[in-house]
C-alpha atoms as a printed R data frame, in Angstrom:
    type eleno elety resid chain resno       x        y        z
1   ATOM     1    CA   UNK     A     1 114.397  -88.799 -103.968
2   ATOM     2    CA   UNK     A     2 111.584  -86.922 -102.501
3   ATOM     3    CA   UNK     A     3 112.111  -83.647 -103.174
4   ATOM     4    CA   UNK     A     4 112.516  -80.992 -106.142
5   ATOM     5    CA   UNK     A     5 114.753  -78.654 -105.769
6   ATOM     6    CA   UNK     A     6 112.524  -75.733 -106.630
7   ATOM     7    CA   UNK     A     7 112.678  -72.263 -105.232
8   ATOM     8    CA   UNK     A     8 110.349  -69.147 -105.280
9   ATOM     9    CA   UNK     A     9 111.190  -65.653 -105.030
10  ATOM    10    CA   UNK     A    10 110.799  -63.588 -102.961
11  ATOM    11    CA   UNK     A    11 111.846  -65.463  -99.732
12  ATOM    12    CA   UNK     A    12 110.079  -65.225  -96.720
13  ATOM    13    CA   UNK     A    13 112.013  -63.341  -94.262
14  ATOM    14    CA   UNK     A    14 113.370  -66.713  -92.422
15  ATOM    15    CA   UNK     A    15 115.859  -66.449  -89.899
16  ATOM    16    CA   UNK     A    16 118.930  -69.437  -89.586
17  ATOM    17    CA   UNK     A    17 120.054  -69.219  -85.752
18  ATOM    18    CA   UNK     A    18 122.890  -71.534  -86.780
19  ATOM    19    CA   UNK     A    19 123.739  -69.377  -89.791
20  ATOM    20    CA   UNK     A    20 122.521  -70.590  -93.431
21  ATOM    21    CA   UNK     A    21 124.464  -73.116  -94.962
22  ATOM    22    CA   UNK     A    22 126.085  -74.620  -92.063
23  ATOM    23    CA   UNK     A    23 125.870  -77.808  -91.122
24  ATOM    24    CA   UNK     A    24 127.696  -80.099  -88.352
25  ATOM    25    CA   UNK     A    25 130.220  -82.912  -89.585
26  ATOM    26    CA   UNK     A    26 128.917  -86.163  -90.337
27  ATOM    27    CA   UNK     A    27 129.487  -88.306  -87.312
28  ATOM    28    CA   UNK     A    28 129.904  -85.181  -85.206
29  ATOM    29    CA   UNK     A    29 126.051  -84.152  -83.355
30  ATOM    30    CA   UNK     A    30 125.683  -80.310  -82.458
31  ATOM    31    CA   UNK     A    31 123.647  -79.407  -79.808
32  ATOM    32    CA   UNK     A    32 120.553  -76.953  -81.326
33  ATOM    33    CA   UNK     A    33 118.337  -77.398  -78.276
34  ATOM    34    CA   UNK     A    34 118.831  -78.491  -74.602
35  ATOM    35    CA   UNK     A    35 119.470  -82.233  -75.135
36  ATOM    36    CA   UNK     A    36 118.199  -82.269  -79.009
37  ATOM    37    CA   UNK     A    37 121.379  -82.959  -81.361
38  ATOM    38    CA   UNK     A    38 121.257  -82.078  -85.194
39  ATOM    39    CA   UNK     A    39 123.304  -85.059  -87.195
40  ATOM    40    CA   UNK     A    40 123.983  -84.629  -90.775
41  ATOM    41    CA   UNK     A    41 124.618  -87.940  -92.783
42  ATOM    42    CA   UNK     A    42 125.557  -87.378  -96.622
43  ATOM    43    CA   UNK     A    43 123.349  -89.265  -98.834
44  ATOM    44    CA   UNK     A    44 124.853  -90.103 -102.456
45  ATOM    45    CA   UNK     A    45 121.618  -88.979 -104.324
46  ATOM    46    CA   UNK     A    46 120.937  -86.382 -105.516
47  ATOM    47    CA   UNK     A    47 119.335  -84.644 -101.741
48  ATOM    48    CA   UNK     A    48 122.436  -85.148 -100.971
49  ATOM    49    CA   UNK     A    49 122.210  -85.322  -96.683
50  ATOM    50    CA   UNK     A    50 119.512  -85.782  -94.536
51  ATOM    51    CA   UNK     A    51 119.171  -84.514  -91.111
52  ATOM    52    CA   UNK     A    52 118.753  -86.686  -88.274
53  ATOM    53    CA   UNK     A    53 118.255  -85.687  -84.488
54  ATOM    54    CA   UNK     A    54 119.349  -87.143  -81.336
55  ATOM    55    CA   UNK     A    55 117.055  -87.004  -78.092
56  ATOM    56    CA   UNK     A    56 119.066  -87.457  -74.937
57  ATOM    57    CA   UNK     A    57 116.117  -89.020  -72.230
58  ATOM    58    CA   UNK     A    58 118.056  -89.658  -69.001
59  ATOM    59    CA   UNK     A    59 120.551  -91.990  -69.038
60  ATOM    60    CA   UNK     A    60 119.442  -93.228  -72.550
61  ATOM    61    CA   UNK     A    61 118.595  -91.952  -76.143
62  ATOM    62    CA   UNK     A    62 116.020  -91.209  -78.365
63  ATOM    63    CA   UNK     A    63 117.069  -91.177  -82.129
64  ATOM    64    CA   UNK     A    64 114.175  -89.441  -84.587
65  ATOM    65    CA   UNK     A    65 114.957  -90.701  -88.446
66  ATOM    66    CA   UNK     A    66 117.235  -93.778  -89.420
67  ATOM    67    CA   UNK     A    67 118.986  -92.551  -93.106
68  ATOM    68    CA   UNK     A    68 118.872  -94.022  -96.207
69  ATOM    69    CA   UNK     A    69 120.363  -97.951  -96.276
70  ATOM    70    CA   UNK     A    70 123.742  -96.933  -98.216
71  ATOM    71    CA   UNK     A    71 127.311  -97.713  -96.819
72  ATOM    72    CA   UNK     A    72 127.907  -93.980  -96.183
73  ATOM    73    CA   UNK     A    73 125.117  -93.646  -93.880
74  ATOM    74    CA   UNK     A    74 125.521  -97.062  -91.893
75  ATOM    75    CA   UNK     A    75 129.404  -95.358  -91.549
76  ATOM    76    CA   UNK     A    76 127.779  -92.511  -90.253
77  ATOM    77    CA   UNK     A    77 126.029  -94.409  -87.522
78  ATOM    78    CA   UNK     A    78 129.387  -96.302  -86.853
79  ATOM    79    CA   UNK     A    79 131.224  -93.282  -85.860
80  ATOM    80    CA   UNK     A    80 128.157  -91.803  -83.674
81  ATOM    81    CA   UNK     A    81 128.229  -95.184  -82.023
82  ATOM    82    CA   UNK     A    82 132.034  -95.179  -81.999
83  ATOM    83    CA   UNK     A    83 132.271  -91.533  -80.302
84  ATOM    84    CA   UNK     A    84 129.245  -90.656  -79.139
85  ATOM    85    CA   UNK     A    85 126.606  -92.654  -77.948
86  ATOM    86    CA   UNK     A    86 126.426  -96.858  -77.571
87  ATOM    87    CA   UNK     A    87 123.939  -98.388  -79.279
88  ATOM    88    CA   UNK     A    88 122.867 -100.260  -75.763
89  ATOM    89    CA   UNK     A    89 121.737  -96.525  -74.521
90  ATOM    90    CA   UNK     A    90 118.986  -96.120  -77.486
91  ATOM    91    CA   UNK     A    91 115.579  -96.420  -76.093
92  ATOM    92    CA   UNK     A    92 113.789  -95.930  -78.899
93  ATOM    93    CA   UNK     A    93 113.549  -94.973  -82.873
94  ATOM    94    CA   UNK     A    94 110.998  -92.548  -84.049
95  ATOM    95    CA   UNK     A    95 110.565  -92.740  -87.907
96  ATOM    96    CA   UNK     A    96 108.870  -89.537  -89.015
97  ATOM    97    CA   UNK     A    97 107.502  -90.970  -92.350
98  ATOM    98    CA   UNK     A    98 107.978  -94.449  -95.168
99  ATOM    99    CA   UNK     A    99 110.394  -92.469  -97.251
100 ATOM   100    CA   UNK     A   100 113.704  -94.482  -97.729
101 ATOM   101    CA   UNK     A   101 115.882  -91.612  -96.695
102 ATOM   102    CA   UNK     A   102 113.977  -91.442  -93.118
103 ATOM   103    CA   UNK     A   103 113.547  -95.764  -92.814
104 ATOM   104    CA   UNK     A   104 115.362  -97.316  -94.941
105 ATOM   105    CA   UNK     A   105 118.132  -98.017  -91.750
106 ATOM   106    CA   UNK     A   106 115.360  -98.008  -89.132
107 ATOM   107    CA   UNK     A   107 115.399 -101.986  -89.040
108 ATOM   108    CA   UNK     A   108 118.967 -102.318  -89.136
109 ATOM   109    CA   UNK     A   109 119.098 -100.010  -86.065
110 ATOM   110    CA   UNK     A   110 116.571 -101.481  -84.636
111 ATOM   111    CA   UNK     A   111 118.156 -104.944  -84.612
112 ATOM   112    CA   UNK     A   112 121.556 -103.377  -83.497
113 ATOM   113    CA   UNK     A   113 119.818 -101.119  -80.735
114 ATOM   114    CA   UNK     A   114 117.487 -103.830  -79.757
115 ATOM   115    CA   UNK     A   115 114.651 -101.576  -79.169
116 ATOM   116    CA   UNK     A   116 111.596 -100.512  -81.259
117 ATOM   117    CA   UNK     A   117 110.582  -98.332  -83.625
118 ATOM   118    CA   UNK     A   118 107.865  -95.880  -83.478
119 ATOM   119    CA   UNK     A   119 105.821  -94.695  -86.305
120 ATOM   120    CA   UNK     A   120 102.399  -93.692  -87.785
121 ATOM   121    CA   UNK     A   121 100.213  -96.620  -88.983
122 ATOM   122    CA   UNK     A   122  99.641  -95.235  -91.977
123 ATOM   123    CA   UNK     A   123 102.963  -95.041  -92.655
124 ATOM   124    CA   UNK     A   124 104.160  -98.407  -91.681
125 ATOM   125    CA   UNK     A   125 101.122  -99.795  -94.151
126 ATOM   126    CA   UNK     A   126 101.941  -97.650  -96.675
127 ATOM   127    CA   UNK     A   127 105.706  -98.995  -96.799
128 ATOM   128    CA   UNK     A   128 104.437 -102.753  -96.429
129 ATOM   129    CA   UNK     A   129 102.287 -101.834  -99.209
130 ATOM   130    CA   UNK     A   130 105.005 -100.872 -101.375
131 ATOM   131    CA   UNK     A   131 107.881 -103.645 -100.177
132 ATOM   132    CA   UNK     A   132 105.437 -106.257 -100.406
133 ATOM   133    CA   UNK     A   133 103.686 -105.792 -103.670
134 ATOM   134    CA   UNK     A   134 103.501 -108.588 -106.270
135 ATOM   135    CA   UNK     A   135 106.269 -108.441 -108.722
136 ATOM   136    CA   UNK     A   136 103.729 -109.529 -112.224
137 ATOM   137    CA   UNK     A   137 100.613 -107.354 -110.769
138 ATOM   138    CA   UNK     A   138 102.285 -104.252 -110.167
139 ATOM   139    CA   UNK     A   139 104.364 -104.634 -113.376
140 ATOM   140    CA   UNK     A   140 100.741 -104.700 -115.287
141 ATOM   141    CA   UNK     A   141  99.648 -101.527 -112.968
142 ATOM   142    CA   UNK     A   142 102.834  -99.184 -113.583
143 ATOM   143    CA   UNK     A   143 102.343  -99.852 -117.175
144 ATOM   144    CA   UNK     A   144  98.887  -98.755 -117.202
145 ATOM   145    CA   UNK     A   145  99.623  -95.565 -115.067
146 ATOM   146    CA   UNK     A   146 102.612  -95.042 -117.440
147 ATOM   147    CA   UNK     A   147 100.069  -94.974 -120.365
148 ATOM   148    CA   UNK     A   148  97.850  -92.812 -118.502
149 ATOM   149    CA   UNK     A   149 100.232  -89.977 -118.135
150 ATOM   150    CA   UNK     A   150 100.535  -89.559 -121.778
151 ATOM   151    CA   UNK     A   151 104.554  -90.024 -121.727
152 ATOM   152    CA   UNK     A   152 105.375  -89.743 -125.866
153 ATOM   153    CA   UNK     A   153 106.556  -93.017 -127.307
154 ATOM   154    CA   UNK     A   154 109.778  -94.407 -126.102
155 ATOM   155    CA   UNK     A   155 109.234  -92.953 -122.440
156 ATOM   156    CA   UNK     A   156 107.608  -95.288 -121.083
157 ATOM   157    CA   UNK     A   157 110.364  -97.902 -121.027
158 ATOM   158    CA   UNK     A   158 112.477  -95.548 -119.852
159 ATOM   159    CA   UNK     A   159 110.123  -95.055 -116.534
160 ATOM   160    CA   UNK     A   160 108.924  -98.299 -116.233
161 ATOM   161    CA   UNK     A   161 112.010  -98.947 -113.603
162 ATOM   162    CA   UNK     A   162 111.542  -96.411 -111.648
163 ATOM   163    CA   UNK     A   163 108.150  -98.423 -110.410
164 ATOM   164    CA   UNK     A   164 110.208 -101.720 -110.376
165 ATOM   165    CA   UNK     A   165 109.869 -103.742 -106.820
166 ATOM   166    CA   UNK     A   166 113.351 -103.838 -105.036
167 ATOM   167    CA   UNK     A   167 114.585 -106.903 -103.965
168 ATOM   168    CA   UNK     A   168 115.970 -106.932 -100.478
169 ATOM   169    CA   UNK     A   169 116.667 -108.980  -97.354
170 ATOM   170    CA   UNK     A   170 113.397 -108.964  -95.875
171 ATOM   171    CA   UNK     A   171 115.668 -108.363  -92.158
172 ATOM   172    CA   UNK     A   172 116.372 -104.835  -94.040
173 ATOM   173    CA   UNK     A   173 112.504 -104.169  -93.989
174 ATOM   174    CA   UNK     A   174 110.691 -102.954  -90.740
175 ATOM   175    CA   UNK     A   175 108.731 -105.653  -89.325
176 ATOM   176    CA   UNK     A   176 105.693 -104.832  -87.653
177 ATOM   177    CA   UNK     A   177 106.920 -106.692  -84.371
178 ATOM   178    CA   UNK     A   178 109.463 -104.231  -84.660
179 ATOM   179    CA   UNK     A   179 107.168 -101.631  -84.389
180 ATOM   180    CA   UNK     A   180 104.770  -99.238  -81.467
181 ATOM   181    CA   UNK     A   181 102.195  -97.365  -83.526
182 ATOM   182    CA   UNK     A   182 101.984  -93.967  -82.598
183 ATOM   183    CA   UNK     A   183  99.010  -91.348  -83.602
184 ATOM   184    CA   UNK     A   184  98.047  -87.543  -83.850
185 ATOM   185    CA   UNK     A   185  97.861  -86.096  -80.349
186 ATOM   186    CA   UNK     A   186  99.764  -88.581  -78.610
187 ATOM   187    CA   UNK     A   187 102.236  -86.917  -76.291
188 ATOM   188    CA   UNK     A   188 106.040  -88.784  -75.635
189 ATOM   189    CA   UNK     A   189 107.728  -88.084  -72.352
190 ATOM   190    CA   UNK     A   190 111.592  -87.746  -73.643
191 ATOM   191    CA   UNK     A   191 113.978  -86.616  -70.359
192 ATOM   192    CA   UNK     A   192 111.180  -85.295  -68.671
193 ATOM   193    CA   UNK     A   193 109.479  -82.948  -71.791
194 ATOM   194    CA   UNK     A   194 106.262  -83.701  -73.218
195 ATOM   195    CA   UNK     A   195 106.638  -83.977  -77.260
196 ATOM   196    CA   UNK     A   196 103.699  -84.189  -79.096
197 ATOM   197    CA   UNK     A   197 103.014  -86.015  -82.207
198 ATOM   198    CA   UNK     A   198 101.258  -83.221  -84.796
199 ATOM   199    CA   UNK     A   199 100.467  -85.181  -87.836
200 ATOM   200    CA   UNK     A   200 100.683  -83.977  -91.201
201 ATOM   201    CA   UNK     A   201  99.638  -85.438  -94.630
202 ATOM   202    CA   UNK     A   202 100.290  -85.042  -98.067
203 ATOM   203    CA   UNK     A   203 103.651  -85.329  -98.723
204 ATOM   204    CA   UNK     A   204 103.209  -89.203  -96.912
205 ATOM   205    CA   UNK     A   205 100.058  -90.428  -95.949
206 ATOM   206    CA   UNK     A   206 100.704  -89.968  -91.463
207 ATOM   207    CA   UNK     A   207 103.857  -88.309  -91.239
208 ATOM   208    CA   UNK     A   208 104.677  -87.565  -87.820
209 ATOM   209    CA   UNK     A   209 106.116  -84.108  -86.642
210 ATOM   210    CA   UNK     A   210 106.950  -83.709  -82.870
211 ATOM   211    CA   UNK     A   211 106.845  -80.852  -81.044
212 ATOM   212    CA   UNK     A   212 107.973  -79.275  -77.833
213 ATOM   213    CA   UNK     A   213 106.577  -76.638  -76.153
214 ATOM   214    CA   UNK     A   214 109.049  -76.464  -73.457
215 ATOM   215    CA   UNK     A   215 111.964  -76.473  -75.616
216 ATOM   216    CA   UNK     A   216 110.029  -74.322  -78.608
217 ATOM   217    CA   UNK     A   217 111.226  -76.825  -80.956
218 ATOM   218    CA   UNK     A   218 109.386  -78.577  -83.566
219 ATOM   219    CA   UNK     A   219 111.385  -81.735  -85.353
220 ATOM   220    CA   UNK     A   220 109.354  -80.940  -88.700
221 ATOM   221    CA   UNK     A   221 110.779  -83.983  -91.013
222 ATOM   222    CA   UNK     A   222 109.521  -83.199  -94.705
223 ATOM   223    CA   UNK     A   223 106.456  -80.914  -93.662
224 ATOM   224    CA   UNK     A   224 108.419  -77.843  -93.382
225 ATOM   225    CA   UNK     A   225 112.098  -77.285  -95.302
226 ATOM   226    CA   UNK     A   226 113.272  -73.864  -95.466
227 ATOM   227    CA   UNK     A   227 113.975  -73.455  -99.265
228 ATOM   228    CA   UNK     A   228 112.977  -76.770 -101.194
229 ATOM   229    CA   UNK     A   229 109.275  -78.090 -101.561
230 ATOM   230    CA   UNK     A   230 108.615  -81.410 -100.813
231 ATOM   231    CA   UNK     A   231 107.195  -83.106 -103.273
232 ATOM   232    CA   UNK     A   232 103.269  -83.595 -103.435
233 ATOM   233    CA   UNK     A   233 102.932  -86.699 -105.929
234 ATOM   234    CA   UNK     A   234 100.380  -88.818 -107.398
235 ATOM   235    CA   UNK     A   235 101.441  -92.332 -108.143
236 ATOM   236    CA   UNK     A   236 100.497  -95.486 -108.460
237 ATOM   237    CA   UNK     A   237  99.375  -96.502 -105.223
238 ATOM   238    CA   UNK     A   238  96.887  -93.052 -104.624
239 ATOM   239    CA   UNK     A   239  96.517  -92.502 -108.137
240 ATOM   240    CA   UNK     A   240  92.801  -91.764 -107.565
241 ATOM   241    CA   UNK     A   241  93.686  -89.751 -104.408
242 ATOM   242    CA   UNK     A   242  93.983  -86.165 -103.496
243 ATOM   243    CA   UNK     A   243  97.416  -85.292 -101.817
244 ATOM   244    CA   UNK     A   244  97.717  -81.885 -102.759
245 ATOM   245    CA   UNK     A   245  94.688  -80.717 -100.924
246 ATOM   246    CA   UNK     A   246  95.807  -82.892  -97.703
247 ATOM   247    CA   UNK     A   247  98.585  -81.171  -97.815
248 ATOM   248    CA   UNK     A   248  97.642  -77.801  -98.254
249 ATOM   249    CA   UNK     A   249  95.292  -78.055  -95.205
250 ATOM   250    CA   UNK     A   250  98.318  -79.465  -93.530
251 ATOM   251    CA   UNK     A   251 100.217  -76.753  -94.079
252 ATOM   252    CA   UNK     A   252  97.470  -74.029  -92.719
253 ATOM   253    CA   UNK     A   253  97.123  -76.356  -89.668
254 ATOM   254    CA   UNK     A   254 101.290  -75.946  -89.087
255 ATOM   255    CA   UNK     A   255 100.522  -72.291  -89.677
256 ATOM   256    CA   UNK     A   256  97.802  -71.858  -87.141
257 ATOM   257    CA   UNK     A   257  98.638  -74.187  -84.242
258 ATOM   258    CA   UNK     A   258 102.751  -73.459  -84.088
259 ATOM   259    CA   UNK     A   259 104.149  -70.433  -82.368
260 ATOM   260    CA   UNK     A   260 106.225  -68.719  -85.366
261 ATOM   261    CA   UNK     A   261 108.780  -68.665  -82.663
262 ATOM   262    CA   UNK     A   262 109.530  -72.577  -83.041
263 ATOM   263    CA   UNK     A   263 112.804  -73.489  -83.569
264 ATOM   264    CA   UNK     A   264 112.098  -75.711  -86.633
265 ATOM   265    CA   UNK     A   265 114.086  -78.631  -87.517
266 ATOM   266    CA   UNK     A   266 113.540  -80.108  -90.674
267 ATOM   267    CA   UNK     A   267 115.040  -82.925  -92.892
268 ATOM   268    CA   UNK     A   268 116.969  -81.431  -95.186
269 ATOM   269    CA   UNK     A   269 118.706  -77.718  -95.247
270 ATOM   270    CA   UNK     A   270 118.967  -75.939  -92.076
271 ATOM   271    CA   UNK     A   271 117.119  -75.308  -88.507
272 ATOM   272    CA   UNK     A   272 115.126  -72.375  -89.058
273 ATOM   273    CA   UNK     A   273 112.256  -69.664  -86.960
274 ATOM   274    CA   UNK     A   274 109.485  -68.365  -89.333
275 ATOM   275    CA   UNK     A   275 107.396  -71.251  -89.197
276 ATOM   276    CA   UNK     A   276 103.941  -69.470  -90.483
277 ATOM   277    CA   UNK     A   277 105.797  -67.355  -93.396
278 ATOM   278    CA   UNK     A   278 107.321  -70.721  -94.735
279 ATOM   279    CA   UNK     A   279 103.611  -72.806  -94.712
280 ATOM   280    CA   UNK     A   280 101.956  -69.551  -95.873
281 ATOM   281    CA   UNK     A   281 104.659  -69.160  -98.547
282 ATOM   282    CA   UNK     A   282 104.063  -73.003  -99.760
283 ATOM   283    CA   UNK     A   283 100.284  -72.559  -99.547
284 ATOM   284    CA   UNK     A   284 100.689  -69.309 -102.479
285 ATOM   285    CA   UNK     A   285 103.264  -71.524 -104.217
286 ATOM   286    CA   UNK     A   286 100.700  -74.649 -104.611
287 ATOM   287    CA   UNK     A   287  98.143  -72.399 -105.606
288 ATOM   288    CA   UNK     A   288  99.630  -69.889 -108.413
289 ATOM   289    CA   UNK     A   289 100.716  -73.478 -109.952
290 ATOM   290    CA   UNK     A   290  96.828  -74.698 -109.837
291 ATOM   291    CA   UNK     A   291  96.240  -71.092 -111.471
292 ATOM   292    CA   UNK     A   292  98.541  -71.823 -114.266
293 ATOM   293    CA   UNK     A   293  97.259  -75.966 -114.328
294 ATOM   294    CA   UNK     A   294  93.922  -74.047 -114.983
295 ATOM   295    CA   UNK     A   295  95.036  -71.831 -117.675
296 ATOM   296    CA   UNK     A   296  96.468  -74.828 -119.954
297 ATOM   297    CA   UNK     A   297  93.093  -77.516 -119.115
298 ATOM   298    CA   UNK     A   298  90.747  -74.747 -120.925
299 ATOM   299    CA   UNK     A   299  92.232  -77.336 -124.012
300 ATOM   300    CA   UNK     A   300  92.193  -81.203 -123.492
301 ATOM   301    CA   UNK     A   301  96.112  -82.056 -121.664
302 ATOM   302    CA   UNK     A   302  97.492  -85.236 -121.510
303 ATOM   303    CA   UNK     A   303  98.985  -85.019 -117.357
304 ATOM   304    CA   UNK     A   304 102.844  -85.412 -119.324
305 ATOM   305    CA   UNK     A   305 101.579  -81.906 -121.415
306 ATOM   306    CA   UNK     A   306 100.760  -80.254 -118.228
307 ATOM   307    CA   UNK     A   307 103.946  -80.870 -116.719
308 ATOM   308    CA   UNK     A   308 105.893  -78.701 -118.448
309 ATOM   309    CA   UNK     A   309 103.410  -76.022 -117.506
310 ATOM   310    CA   UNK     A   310 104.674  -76.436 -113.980
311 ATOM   311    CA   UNK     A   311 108.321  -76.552 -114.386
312 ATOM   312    CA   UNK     A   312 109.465  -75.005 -117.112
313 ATOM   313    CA   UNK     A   313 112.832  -75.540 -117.175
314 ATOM   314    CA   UNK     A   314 114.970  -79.065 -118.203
315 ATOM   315    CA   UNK     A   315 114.787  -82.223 -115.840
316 ATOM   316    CA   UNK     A   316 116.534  -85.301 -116.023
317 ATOM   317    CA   UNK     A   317 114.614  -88.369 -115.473
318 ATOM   318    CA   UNK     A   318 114.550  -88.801 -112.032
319 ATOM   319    CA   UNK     A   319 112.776  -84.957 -111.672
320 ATOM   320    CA   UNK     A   320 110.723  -85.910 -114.726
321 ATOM   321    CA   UNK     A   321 109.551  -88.857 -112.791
322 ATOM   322    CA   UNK     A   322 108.928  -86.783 -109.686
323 ATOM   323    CA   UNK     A   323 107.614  -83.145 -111.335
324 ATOM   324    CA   UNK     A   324 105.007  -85.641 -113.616
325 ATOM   325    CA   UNK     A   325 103.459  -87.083 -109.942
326 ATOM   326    CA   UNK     A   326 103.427  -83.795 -108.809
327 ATOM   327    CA   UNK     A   327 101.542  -82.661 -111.827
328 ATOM   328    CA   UNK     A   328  99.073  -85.121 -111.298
329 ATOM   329    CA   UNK     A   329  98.760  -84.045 -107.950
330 ATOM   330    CA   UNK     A   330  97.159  -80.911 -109.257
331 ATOM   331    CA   UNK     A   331  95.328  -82.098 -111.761
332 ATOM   332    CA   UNK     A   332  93.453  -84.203 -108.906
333 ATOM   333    CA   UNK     A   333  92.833  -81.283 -106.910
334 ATOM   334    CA   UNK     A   334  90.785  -80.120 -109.429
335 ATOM   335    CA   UNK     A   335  89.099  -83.159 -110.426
336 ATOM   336    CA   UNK     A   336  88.353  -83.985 -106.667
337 ATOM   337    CA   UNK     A   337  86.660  -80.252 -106.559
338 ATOM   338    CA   UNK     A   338  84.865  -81.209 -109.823
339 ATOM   339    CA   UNK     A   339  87.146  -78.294 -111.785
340 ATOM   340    CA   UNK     A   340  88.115  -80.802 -114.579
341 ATOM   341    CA   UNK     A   341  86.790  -83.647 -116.310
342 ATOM   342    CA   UNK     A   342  89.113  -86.800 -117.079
343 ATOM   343    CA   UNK     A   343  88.230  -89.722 -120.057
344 ATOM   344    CA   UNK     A   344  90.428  -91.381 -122.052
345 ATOM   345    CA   UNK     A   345  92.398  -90.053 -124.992
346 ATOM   346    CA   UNK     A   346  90.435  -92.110 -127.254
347 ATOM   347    CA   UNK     A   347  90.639  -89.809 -130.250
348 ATOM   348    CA   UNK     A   348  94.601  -88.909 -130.334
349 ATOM   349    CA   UNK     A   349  96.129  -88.927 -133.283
350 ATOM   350    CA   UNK     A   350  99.035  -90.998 -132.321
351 ATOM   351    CA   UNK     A   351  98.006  -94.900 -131.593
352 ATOM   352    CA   UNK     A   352 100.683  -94.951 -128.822
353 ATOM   353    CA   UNK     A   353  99.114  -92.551 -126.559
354 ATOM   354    CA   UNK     A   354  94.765  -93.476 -126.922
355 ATOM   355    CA   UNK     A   355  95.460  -95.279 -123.590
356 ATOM   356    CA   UNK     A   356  96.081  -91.769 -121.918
357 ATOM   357    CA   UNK     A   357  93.976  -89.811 -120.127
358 ATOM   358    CA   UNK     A   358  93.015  -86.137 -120.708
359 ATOM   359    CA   UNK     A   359  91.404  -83.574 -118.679
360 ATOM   360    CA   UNK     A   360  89.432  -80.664 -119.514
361 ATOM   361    CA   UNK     A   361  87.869  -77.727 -117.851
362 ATOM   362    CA   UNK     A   362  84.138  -78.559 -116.763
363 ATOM   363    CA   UNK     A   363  81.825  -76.111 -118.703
């Protein structure tokens, strides 16, 4: 789950050309653009579909995002393959970013297709990063960052298996022979249109949008969703890092360098044109919630106090999980612009929580 499902008001002035709140039927691709296909695969989480797209190049196929490696989303595939396309006429898979819901099929298609998959390098390391960590040394660094956060006694346990490592097949995990790396700039030739690769960061470390001037489309993945945010997190493995201001400049450089015209496709909700009012709208989101962040570090905050600061409102544990890494997100925008201080919590009153870490405003 990589989103929260957080909304702002007012709305910017978006307009749905395939009406808000429609989608196709799962197995069943609608043509949005000349030869671009919008499939919608139900995912049982709680984002519950994805969108994938279909590229029709020539004779062949291009398929852009695999689905997340559940029964109801390899059935999916089965009745596309069934009734619409044979797996023998894929050319290629383009994996926008490591998230499970946009590779987590991409080798099993792969394998089935025989062809490869393309993706960002820092993506693909990112994801062999994660799938190949060491069970007893990452246990020892989730509880640390666990500590860190400040969570009140009895919440760390609770969170602690969210950062466990997932067993799987290892022929369920991309391979890098599986893979060509692609980059920011690089331009695809898919039936005879040039698609470029416009990177954006942030959200993922290289996620890769592609866009088509011919066709005005841009297949935006996570970078742009009409109504949700996607979530801008700080865990263990950029703990130190600063996403939020990655993808902040992100965002302006969708703004600046798209037509607002674009038909956009994203991941999740529906194909929309307003492309500048949604990044603008996301940019004045991120920063009234570093306002507020800077309101409640005037006093030392643990990052679990400052949370709730952000969103106010009840979460189960999953958006805990999620809203807390977005928190610290924040927070290390301002400690990467030298806004906030951060030392341990050496003085707390409570034993259980002098492992945290508390930030301050910088006098």
């Amino acid at each position: 789950m990589n989103h929260l499902s957080t909304e702002f008001s007012p709305r910017p002035n978006l307009k749905y050309p395939f009406e808000k709140g429609f989608h196709p039927k799962p197995g069943e691709p609608k043509e949005v653009a000349d030869g671009v296909y919008w499939m919608h695969v139900p995912m049982p989480i709680s984002l519950d579909h994805i969108n994938l797209w279909l590229l029709r190049d020539g004779d062949g196929w291009v398929i852009v995002d695999s689905g997340l490696d559940s029964p109801i989303c390899k059935q999916v595939w089965d009745q596309v393959f069934d009734s619409f396309l044979t797996p023998e006429s894929v050319k290629r898979i383009i994996v926008t970013h490591f998230h499970p819901d946009h590779i987590g099929l991409a080798s099993w298609l792969a394998r089935r297709c025989e062809c490869k998959i393309w993706i960002t390098k820092g993506e693909f390391n990112h994801y062999q990063a994660i799938v190949n960590r060491e069970p007893k040394t990452h246990t020892i660094a989730a509880k640390q960052f666990v500590d860190e956060i400040g969570f009140p006694e009895g919440y760390a346990d609770t969170y602690m298996r969210f950062f466990s490592v997932d067993e799987k097949d290892p022929l369920s995990r991309v391979q890098e022979e599986q893979c060509e790396f692609i980059k920011d700039g690089d331009e695809l030739l898919i039936d005879g249109k040039s698609w470029q690769i416009v990177m954006g960061n942030g959200h993922s470390p290289e996620h890769a949008c592609l866009y088509c001037a011919e066709l005005a489309t841009l297949i935006s993945g996570d970078q742009a969703l009409p109504r949700i945010s996607s979530n801008i997190s700080v865990y263990i493995i950029n703990r130190l890092e600063d996403p939020l201001g990655d993808w902040l400049d992100s965002c302006a450089r969708l703004r600046d360098t798209i037509p607002n015209d674009t038909l956009v496709l994203p991941s999740h909700q529906e194909p929309f044109i307003g492309l500048d009012l949604r990044m603008q709208q996301l940019i004045d989101d991120h920063h009234a919630q570093l306002n507020r962040l800077r309101l409640k570090v005037v006093e030392p905050t643990t990052a679990f106090e400052a949370c709730s600061v952000l969103f106010d409102r009840e979460l189960n544990e999953g958006e805990t999980l999620m809203a807390t890494g977005e928190t610290l997100a924040h927070i290390n925008y301002l400690w990467h612009r030298d806004e906030v201080s951060r030392e341990p919590n050496i003085n707390s009153l409570e034993p259980n929580n002098r492992d945290s870490l508390i930030y301050t405003t910088r006098k």
